[in-house]
C-alpha positions in Angstrom: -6.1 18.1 39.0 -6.4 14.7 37.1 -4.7 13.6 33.8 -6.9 14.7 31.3 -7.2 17.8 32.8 -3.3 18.5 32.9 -3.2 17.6 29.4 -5.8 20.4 28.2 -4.0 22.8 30.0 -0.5 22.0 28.5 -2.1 21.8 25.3 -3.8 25.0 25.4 -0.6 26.9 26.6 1.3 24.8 23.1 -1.4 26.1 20.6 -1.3 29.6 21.9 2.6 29.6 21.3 2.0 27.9 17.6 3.6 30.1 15.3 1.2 30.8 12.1 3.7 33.1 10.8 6.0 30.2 9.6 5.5 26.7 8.6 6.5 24.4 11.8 8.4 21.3 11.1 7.1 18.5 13.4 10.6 19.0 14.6 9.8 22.5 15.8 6.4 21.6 17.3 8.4 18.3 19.2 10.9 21.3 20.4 7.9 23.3 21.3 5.9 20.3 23.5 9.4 19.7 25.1 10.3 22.8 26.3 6.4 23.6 27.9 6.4 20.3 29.7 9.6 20.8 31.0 8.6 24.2 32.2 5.5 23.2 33.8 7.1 20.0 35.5 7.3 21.0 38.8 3.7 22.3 38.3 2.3 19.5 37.9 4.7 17.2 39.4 5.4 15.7 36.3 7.8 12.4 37.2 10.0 11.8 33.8 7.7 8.7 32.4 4.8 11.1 33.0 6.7 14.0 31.0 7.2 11.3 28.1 3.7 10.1 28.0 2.4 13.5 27.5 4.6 14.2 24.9 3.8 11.5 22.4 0.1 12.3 23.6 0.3 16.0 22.6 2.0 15.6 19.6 0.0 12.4 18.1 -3.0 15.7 19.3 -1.6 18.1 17.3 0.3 17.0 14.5 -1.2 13.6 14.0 -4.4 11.6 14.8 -4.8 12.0 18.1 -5.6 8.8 20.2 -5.6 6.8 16.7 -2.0 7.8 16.2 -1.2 5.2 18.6 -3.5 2.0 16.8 -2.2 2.8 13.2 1.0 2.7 14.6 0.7 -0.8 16.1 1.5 -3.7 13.4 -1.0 -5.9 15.4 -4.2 -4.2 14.7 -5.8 -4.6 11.9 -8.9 -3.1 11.9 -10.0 0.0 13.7 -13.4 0.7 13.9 -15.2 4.5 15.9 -18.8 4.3 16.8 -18.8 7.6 17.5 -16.2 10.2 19.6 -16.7 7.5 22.8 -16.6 3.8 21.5 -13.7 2.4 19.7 -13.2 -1.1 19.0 -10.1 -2.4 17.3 -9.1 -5.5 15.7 -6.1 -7.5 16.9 -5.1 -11.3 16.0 -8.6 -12.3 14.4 -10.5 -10.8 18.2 -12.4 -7.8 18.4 -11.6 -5.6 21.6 -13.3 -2.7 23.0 -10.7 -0.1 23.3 -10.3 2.2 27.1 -9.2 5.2 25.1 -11.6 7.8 23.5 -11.7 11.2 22.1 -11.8 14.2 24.0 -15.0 15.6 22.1 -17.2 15.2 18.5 -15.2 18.0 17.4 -12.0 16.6 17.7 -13.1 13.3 16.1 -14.5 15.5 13.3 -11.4 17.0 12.6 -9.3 14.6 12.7 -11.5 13.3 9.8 -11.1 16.3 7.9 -7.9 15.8 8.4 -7.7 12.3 7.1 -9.6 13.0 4.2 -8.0 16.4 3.0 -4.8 14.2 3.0 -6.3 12.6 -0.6 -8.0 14.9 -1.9 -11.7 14.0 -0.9 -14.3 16.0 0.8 -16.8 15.0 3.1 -20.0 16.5 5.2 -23.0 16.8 6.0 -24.4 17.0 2.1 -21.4 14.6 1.0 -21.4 12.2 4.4 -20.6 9.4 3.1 -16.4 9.0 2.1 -13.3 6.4 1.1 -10.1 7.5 1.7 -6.9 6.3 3.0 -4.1 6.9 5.1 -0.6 8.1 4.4 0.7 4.5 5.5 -1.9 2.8 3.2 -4.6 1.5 5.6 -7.8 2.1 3.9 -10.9 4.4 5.7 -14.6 4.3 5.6 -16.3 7.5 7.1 -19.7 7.9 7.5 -21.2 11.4 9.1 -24.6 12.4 10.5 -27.6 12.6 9.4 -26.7 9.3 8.0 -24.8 8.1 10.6 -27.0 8.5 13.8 -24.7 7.5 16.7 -21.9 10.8 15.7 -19.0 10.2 13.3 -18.4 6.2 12.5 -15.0 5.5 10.9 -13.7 2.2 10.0 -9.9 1.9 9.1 -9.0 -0.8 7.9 -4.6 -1.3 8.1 -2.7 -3.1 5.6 1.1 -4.7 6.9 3.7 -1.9 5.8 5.3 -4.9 4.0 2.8 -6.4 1.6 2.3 -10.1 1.9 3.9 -12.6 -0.4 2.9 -15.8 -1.2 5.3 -17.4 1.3 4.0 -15.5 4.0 0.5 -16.5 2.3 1.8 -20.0 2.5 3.4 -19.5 6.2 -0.1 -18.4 7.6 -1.5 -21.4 5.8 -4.1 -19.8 3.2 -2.9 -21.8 0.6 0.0 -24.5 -0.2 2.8 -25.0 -2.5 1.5 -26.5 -5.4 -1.1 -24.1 -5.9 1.2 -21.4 -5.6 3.4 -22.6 -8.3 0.3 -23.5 -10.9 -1.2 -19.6 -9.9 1.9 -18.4 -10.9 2.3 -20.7 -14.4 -1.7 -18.7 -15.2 -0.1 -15.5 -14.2 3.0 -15.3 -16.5 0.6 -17.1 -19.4 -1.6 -14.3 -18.8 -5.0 -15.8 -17.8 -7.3 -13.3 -16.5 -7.9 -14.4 -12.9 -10.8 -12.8 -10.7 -10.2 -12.7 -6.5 -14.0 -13.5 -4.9 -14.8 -13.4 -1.7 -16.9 -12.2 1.7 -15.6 -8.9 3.4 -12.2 -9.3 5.3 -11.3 -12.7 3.2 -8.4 -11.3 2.1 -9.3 -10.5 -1.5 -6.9 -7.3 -1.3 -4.2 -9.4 0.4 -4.2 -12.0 -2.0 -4.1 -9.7 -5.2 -1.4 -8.4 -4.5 0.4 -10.9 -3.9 -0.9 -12.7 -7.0 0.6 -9.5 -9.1 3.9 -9.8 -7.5 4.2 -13.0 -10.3 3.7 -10.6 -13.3 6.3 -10.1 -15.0 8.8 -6.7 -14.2 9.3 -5.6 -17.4 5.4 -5.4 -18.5 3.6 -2.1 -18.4 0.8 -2.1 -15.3 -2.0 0.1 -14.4 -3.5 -0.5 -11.2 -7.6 1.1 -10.9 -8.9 1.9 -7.7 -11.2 4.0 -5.6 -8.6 4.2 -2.6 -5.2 3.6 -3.7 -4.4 0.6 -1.5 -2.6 -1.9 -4.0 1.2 -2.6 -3.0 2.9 -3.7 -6.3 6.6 -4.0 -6.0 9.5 -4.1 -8.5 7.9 -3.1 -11.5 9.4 0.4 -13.4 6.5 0.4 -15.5 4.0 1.4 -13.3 0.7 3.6 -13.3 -1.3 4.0 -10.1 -4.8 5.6 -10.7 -7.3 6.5 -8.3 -10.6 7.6 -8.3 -12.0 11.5 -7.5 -15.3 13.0 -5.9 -17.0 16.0 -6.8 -16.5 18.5 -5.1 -18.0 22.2 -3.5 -15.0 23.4 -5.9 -16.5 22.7 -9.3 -13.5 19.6 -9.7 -16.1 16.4 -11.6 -16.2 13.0 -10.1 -14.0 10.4 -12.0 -15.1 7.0 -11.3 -13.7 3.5 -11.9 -15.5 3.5 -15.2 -13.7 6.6 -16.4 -10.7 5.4 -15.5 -10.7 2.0 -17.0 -11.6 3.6 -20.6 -8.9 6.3 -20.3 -6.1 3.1 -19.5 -7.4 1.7 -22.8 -5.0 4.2 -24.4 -2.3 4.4 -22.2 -1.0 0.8 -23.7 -1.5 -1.7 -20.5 0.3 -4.9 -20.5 -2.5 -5.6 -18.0 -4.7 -3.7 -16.1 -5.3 -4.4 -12.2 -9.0 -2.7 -11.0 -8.7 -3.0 -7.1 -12.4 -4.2 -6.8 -15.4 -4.0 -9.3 -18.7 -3.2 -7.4 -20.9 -2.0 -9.6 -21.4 -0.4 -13.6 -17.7 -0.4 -14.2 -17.7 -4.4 -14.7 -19.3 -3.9 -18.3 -16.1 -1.8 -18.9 -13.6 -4.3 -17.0 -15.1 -7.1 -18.8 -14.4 -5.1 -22.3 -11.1 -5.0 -21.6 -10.4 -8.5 -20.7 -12.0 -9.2 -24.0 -10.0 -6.6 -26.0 -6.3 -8.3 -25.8 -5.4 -6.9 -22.3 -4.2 -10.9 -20.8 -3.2 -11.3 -17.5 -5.6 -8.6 -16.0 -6.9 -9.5 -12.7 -9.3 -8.3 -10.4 -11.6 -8.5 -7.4 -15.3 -8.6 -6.0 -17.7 -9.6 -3.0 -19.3 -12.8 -3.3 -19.7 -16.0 -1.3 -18.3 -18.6 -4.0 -17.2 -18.8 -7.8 -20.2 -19.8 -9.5 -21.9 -16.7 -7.0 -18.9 -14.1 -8.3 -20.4 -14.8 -12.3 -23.8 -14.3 -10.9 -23.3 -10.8 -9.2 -21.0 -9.6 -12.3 -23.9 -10.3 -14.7 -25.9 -8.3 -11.9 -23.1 -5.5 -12.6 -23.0 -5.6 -16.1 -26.4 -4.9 -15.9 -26.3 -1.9 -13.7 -24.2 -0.1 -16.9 -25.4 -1.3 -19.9 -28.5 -3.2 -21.3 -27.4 -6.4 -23.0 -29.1 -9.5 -23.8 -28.3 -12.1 -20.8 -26.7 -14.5 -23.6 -24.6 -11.7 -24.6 -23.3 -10.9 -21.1 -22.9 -14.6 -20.0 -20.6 -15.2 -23.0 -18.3 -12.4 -22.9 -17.9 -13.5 -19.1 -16.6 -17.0 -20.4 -15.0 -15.9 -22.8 -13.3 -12.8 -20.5 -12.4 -14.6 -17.2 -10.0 -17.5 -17.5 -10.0 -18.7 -13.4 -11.9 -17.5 -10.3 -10.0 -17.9 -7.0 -12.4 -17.9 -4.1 -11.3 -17.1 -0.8 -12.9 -17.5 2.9 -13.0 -16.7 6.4 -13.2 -19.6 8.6 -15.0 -19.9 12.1 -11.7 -20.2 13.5 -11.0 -16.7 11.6 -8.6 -17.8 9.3 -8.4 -16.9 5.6 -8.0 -19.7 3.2 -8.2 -20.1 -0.5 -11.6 -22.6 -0.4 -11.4 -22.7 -4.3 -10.0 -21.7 -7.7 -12.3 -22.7 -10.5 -11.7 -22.6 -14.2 -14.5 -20.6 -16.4 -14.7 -22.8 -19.6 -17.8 -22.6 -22.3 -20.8 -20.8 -22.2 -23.3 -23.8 -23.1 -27.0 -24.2 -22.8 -27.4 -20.8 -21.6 -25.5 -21.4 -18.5 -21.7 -20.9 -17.8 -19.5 -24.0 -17.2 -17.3 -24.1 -14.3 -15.0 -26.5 -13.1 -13.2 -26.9 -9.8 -9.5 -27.0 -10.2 -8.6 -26.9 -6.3 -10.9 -27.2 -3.3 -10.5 -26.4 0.4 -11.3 -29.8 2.4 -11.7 -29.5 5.9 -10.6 -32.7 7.4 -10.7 -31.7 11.5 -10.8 -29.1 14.6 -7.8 -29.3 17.2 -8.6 -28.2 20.7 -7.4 -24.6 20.1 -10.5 -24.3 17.3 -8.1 -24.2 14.6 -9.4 -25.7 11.7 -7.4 -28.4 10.0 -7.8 -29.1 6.4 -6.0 -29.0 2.7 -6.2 -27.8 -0.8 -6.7 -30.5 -3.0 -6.5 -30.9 -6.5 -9.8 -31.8 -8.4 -9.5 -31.7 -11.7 -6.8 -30.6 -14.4 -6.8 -27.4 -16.1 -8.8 -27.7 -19.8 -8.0 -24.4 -21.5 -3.9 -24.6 -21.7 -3.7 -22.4 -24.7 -2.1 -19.6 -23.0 0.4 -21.7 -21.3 1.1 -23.3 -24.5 1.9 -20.1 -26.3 4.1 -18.7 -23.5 6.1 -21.7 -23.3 4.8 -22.7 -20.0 3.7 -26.5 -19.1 1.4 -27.6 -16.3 
């Protein structure tokens, strides 16, 4: 009898013995693995690392997520991704592995997605089969089910370090330096309006919050998003909303759009929307041009001047406006655009913070305040480079009135 085959059995013998009569503490069910592989030891001629293996293996299989259990545990990987109940690939160190380990069947994949997405409240299947959610730890998941998904279940996971980044770790890693950490954090205590842009896995997420972590801690926040993945420390004042589905049980969908008008009247210092993607911008960019200073905010795009572009794109998507219209509420709305990369060497680096200034001859003026220059590549591939300063900043009104000088 091989492994996996002991494993079923000892599992089968702990289900049958799972008491439904009373709610189990993982304690109990830890008690309950214990005592079955200990009885069954000489069985199977368990040795005592064998006994321990199976009993992190049958618990993560019962109470937790399986073989997963083990990946979201693991500070190193930081992306997870399931092509199905047979091929998992994980992310570790900026390399993409293919991972020995697989489910048992498509049904136990299946519910340990149910289970991940009952956690928060969403619903997904066949008619729904497309979800966000996130896990108890943070880590934000992508599932996608058949029909639409036509190799089984795919889930991507994306994990988030337990302890959000500051902007010394920022600085450690080398995404940015010194001196443009201190003049980001002047803009965010004057309360510009700063927008994060970026490809997928730049960092945008990363980088926001540790932007926030300058606001001040006695200002009133309310953080928008579709998963609640935002870590904002240290401030009392704090709302944290998050977006709903409809559901098979008559509960509406709330989207980021509803919940950006209802934090209009909950009296925001500054509102933080996770990542505009679509209709809602027309309601974000409302806001920034409605006295809320200091909001910030993120969205997918491969440089500055292409993050205005795809916004007026947005805009469009909610509301009808005259191009003029929308392309001087977004000069007037967005102060500074900090654009961030992924290199070839897999690195994230700011690669630019531009300034928004006028809306003039029917286009939108930008200017470059800091630029990414790569100078050279070492013989690891590690790309060698700086952020340097281009030009100085032309709106200081803000910094003026909050005492602040460049």
């Amino acid at each position: 009898m091989n492994s996996e085959e002991i494993k079923l059995r000892l599992k089968e013998e702990i289900q049958s013995q799972i008491s439904f009569e009373r709610e189990m503490t993982d304690d109990d069910v830890r008690d309950l693995i214990d005592s079955i592989i200990v009885g069954n030891g000489k069985k199977y001629g368990l040795s005592l690392q064998a006994k321990k293996q199976y009993a992190k293996e049958l618990f993560y299989a019962i109470r937790k997520l399986d073989i997963l259990q083990e990946l979201t545990d693991d500070p190193k990987v930081t992306e997870i991704m399931i092509n199905g109940y047979d091929h998992i690939f994980l992310e570790r160190a900026g390399s993409l592995y293919r991972w020995e380990k697989k489910f048992e069947s498509k049904e136990k994949l299946e519910d340990v997605i149910q289970q991940i997405v009952a956690k928060c409240n969403r619903t997904v299947n066949e008619a729904s089969p497309i979800v966000d959610a996130r896990l108890e730890n943070g880590s934000r998941v992508n599932i996608v089910l058949p029909p639409v998904a036509l190799n089984g279940p795919i889930v991507t996971i994306r994990r988030f370090p337990e302890k959000p980044f500051l902007m010394d770790d920022l600085m450690k890693f080398g995404a940015i330096n010194e001196e443009a950490v201190g003049f980001l954090k002047k803009l965010v205590i004057a309360g510009y309006n700063i927008f994060i842009s970026g490809g997928t896995g730049s960092g945008k997420t990363t980088f926001l919050n540790a932007l926030s972590d300058f606001i001040p801690k006695d200002e009133r926040i309310i953080t928008i998003e579709d998963s609640a993945e935002l870590q904002i420390v240290g401030v009392d004042n704090l709302v944290r909303l998050e977006t709903r589905n409809a559901n098979v049980e008559g509960c509406s969908e709330i989207t980021i759009r509803d919940l950006i008008k209802s934090s209009l009247r909950m009296r925001p210092d500054r509102i933080i929307v996770g990542e505009v993607r679509g209709a809602e911008a027309i309601d974000m960019l409302q806001a920034l041009n409605t006295g809320h200073d200091g909001s910030l905010s993120t969205g997918h795009a491969n440089s500055a001047v292409d993050m205005l572009a795809r916004l007026e794109t947005m805009i469009l998507m909610g509301m009808d406006l005259p191009i003029p219209a929308i392309r001087g509420q977004l000069a007037s709305g967005i102060d500074i655009i900090v654009h961030l990369g992924r290199l070839r060497d897999k690195s994230r680096k700011v690669l630019e913070v531009a300034e928004v200034l006028d809306y003039e001859d029917g286009e939108i003026k930008l200017q470059s305040l800091y630029r990414f220059i790569e100078e050279d590549e070492n013989s690891e591939g590690k790309i060698i480079g700086r952020l340097e300063r281009e030009n100085p900043l032309v709106h200081t009104e803000k910094l003026r009135t909050a005492g602040i000088r460049e």
